[in-house]
N, C-alpha and C positions, 0 to 999 in steps of 0.2 A: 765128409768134406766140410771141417766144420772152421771158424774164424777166419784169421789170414792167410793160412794156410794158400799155398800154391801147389797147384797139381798137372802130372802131365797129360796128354791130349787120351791116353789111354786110361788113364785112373779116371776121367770123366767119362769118355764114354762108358767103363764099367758101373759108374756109379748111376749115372742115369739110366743105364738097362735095369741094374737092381730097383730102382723106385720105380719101375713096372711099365718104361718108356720102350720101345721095339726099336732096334738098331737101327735097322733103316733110316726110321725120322729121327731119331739122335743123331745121328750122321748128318743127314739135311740140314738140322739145325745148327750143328755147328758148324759147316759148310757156311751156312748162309752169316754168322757171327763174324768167322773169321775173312768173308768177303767185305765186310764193311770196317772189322777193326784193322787199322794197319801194323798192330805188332805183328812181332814173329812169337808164338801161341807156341811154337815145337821150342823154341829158345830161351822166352820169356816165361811157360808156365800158365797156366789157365788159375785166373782168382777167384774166389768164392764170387765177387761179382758179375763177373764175365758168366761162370755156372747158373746164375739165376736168371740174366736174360737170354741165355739158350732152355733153360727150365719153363720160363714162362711165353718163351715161344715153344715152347712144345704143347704146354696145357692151353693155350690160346688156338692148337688147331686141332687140337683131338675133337672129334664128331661132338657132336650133340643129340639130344634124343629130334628126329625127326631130321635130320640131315644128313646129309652122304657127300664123303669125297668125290669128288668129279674131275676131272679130267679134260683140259682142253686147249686147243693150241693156239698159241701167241707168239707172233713174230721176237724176236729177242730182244730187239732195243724199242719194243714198247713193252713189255714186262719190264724189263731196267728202269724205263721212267716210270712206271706205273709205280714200281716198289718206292725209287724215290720220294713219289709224291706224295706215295698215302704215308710214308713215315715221314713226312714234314709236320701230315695232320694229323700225328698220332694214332694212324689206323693201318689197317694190312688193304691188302690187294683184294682180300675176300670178302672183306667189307663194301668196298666199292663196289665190285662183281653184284652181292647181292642187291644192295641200294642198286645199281641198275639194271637191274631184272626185277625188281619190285617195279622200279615206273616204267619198265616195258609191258610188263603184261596189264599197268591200270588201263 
């Protein structure tokens, strides 16, 4: 997927499983893309652009050494805001979560 090239919702997700992403959170990922872009992605075509901010939200939540996915529940329309907010500040919801779990347990 390489220049201008536009591609459809399938030809990404196959590309992003081959560079070693797991369907699932490819799936999520671009769920969560196209919940904030308002084109139509089946109509319009997915652009090299668009594949890099699903790309870089995928390597942005893959584990790190010393942490684990978790799981936990959140009424819906404060997830909604929460994502909002922390993409005003340029951060995810996991960010926050940890920042306040750091100054809970000080």
């Amino acid at each position: 997927m390489a220049g201008a090239e536009v591609c459809s919702t399938e030809q990404v997700l196959q590309g992003l499983i081959s560079e070693g992403f797991r369907r699932g959170d490819v799936l999520a990922a671009m769920a969560s893309f196209i919940e904030v872009d308002s084109r139509d992605l089946d109509e319009d075509g997915w652009h090299e652009d668009d594949v890099d901010v699903v790309r870089d939200q995928l390597t942005s939540t893959r584990s790190r050494p010393g942490e684990t996915a978790r799981a936990v529940r959140v009424p819906d329309e404060l997830w909604q805001a929460s994502k909002g907010r922390a993409a005003e500040r340029g951060e995810t919801v996991s960010d926050v979560i940890r920042r306040a779990l750091r100054r809970y347990v000080r």
